[in-house]
C-alpha positions in Angstrom: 23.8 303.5 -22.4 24.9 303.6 -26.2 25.3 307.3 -27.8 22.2 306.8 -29.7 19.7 306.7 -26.4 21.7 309.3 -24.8 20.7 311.7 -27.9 17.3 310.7 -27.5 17.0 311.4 -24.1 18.4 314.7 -24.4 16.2 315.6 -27.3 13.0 314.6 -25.2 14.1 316.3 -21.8 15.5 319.2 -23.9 12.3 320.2 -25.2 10.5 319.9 -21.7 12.9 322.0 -20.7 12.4 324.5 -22.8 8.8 324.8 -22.6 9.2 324.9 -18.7 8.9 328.8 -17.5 10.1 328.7 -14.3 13.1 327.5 -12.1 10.7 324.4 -9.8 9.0 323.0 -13.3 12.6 322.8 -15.0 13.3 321.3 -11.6 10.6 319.0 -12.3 12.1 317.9 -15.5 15.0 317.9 -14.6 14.7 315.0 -11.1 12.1 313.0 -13.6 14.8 312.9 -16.6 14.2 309.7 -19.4 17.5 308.2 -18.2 17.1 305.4 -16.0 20.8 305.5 -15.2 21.2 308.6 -14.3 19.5 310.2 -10.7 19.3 313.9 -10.0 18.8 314.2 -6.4 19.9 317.7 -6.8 16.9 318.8 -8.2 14.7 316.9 -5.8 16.2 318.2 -2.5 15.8 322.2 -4.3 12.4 321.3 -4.7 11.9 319.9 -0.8 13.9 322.7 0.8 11.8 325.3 -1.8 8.5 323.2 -0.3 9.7 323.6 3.1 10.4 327.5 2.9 7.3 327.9 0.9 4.4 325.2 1.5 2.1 327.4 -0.9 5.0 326.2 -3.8 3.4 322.7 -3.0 0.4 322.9 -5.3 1.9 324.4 -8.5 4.8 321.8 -7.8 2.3 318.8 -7.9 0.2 320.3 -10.6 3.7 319.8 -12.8 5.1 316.2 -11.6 1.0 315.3 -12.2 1.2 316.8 -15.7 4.7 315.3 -16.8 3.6 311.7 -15.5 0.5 311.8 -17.5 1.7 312.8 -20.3 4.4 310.3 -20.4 4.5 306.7 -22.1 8.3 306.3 -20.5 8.3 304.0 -16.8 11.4 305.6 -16.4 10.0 309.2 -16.2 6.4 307.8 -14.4 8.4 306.5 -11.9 10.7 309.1 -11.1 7.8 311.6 -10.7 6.3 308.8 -7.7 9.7 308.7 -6.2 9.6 312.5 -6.3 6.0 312.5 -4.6 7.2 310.2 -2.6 10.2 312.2 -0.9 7.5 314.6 0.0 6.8 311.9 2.5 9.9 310.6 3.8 11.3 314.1 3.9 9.1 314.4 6.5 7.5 318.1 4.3 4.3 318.8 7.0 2.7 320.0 3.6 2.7 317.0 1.8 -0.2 316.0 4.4 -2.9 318.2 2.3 -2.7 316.2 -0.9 -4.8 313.7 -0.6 -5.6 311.0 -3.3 -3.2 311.4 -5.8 -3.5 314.1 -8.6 -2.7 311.6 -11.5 -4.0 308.1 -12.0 -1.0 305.3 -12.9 -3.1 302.2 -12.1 -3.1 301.0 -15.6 -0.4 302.2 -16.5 1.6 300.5 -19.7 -1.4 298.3 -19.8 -3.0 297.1 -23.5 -5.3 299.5 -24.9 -3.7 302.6 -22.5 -2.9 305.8 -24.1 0.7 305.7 -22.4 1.3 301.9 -23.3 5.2 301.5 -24.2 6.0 299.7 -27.7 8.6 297.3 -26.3 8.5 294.2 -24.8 11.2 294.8 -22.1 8.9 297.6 -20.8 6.3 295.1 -19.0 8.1 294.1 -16.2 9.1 297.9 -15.4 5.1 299.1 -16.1 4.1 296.6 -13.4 6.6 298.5 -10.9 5.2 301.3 -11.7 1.8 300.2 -11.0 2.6 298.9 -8.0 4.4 302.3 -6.4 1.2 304.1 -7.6 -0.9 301.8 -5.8 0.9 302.1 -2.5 1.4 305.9 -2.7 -1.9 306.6 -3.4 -3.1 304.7 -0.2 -0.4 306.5 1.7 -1.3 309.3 0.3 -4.9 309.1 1.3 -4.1 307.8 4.7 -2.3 310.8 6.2 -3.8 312.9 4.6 -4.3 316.0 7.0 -8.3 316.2 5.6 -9.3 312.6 8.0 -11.7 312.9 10.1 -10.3 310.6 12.6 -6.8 310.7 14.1 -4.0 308.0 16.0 -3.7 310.5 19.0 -4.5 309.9 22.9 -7.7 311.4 23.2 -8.7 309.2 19.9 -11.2 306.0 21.3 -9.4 302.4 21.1 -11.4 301.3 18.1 -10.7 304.7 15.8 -6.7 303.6 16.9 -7.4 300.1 15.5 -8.9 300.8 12.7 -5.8 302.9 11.6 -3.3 300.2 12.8 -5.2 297.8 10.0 -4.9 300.5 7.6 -1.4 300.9 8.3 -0.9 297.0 7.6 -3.1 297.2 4.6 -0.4 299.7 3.6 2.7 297.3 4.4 0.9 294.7 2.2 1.2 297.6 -1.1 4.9 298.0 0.1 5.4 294.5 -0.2 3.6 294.3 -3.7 6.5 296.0 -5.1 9.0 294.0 -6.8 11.5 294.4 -9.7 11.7 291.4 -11.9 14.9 289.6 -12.9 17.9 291.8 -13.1 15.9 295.2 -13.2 17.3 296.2 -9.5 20.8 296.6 -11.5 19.8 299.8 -12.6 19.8 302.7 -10.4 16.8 304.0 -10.7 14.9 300.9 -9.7 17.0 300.3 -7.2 16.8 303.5 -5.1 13.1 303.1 -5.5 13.6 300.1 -3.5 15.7 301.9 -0.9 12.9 304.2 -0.6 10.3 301.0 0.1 12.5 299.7 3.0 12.6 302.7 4.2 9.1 303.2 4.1 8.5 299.6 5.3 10.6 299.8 8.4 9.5 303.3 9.7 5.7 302.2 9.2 6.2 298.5 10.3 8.1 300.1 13.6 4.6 302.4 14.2 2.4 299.8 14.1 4.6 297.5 16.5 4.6 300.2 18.6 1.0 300.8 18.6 -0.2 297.5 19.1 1.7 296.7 21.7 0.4 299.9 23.2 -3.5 299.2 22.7 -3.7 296.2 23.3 -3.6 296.3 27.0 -6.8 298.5 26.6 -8.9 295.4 25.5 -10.5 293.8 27.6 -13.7 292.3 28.9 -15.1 295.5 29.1 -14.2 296.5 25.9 -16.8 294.6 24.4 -16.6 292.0 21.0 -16.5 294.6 18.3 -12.8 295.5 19.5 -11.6 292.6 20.7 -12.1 290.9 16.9 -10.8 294.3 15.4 -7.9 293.8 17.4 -7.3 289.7 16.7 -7.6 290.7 13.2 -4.9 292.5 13.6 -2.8 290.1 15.7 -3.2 287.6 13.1 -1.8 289.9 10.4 0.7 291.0 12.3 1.9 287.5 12.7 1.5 286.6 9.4 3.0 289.9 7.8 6.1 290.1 10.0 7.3 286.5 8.1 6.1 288.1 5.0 8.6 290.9 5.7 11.4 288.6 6.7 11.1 286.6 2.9 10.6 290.2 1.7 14.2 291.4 3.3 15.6 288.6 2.3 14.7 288.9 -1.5 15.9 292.7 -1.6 19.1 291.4 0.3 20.1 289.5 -2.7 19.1 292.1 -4.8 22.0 294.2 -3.3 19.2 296.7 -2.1 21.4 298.7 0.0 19.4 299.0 3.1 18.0 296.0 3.3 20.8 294.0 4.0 20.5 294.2 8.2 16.9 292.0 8.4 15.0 293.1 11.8 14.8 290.7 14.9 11.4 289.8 14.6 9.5 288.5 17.6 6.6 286.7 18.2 3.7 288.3 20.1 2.7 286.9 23.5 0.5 283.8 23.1 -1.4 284.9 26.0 -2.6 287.9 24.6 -4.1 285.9 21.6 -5.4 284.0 23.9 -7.0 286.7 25.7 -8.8 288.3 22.6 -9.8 284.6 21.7 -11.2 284.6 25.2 -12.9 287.7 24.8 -14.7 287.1 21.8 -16.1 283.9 22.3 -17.2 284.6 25.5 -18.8 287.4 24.2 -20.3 285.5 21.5 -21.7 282.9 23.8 -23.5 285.7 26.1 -25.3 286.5 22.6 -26.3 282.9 21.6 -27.3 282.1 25.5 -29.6 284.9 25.7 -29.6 285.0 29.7 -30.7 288.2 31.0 -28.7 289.8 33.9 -30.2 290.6 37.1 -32.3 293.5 37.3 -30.1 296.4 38.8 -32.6 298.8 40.0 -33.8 301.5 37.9 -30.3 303.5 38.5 -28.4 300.2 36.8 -31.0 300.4 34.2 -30.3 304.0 33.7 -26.4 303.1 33.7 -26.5 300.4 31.1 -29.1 302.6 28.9 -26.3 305.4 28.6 -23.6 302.9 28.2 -25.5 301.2 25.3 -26.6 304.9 23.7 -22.6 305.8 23.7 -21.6 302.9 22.2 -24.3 303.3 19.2 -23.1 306.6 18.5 -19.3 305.1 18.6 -20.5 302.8 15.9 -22.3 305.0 13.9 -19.4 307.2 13.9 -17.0 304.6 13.1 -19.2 303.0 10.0 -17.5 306.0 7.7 -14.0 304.2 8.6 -14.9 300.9 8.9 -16.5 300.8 5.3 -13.1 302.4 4.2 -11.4 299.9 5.9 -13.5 297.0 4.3 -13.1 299.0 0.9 -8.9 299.0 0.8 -9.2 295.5 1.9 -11.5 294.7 -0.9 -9.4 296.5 -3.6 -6.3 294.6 -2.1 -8.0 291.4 -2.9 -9.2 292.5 -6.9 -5.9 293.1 -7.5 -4.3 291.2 -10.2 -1.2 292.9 -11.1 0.4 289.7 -9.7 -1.0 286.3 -9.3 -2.6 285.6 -6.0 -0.1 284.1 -3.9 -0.6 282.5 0.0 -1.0 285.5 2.6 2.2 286.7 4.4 4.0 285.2 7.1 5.3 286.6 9.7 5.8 287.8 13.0 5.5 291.3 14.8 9.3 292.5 14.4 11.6 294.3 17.7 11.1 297.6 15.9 10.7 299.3 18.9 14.2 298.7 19.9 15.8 298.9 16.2 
């Protein structure tokens, strides 16, 4: 960086610094500095040990990383302030789990006709990053937060769990949205924000592995239609993500992104088990066309079937909340047009279990 850029980043972090009033918000300024070859991770792990002794500090911390990334027009400085959001996450702080929706919006950021668009051409590649990081955090964000009314636990029902296992993809498919262009992974800054989305990508991608292979045994004949599709869905993106994931690897391997250059053992899942859902739902869908009535029970069958249909109404009604969610992210996933539209991922559920 010439002398001339180094003065003016000092000038404009300087004067943030100096308006700051206490030791987290010159923290603040200090992890989300202008220079995008400098990283302060300093600053950010006093903020996440202060968060961790303190989870009321939390608030007041992401009232000032929202402030400082709205007012900015720098990518340098917007991003930073995500990555520091982000290692709310990966540092595992149990308080990061109340924020919700993100504070800030970013989605058009450096965009024509934005109040924060950046003068220079160079910038556009680096605005798109930014939008990109925003979009994914913000869904992660929203995911876990603490405030859902439905949880991945044991006592959860095998649809609520599938639901979330597709949400979970959905959020694999914003990891793998985020790309910098040309040589922009040369500079550090970009480049640990990378390290942070493999991370992110192979602690997430290892859950849902884990969780599909552990659900899916609970579908079955009984289980009716409505989960069985759920859960093909979700085989088929599986299959399809995983190879997405491998080109993904690869790309971030040439980059010289530093912890991408081991790529996973992806394996296939059983064809027998797609087979089985297939089996399920056409079966199921066939009963519906045919119309055939079964053979009248008795009056306790009949009283059987009657609470057996009533619980599984309430189920659904229960579940239409998350469901529309669901259809929602998967509809914003498809408006979006940071990037052209490109064929869907391919790929196959990875060994992440063993990893």
């Amino acid at each position: 960086m010439n002398i001339w850029k180094r003065a003016s980043v000092a000038l404009k972090d300087g004067t943030s610094l100096i308006a700051a009033d206490d030791l987290l918000k010159a923290a603040v300024v200090k992890a989300t500095n202008h220079d995008e070859y400098c990283i302060d991770p300093e600053n950010a792990l006093f903020i996440y040990r202060h968060v961790r002794a303190t989870p009321a500090s939390l608030k007041p911390l992401i009232s000032a990383i929202s402030s400082r990334v709205t007012r900015t027009r720098s990518w340098v400085v917007a991003l930073k302030g995500l990555m520091l959001m982000h290692g709310f996450f990966l540092s595992k702080t149990t308080a990061a789990e109340s924020i919700g929706r993100l504070p800030f919006d970013l989605s058009a950021f450096g965009r024509e006709g934005n109040s924060r668009t950046s003068s220079s051409s160079r910038s556009g590649g680096f605005n798109l990053f930014v939008r990109a990081y925003f979009a994914f955090l913000d869904r992660r964000s929203i995911l876990f937060h603490d405030g859902n009314r439905h949880r991945y636990d044991e006592e959860s029902s095998v649809m609520i769990r599938l639901v979330i296992i597709r949400k979970m993809q959905v959020i694999i498919d914003s990891l793998v949205r985020i790309k910098p262009i040309g040589e922009s992974v040369r500079i550090p800054v970009i480049n640990e924000a990378m390290e942070n989305v493999i991370s992110e990508i192979l602690e997430i991608y290892g859950w849902i592995c884990r969780r599909i292979a552990e659900v899916l045994p609970n579908v079955n004949s009984k289980s009716g239609k409505r989960q069985a599709d759920v859960a093909l869905k979700i085989v088929a993106k599986s299959m399809t993500q995983g190879e997405e994931l491998v080109k993904y690897f690869v790309f971030c391997r040439d980059l010289g992104v530093a912890n991408a250059q081991e790529i996973p053992n992806f394996v296939r899942i059983p064809v027998d088990d797609v087979i089985h859902l297939h089996e399920i739902v056409w079966t199921d869908k066939e009963e519906e066309q045919g119309g055939e009535e079964e053979p009248d029970e008795g009056e306790n069958g009949e009283e059987r079937a009657k609470c057996v249909e009533e619980g599984e109404e309430e189920m659904e009604r229960e579940l239409i909340p998350v469901i529309d969610d669901l259809i929602k992210l998967d509809d914003d996933e498809a408006m979006e047009d940071d990037e052209p539209p490109t064929a869907p991922p391919v790929v196959d559920v990875p060994d992440l279990i063993s990893l």
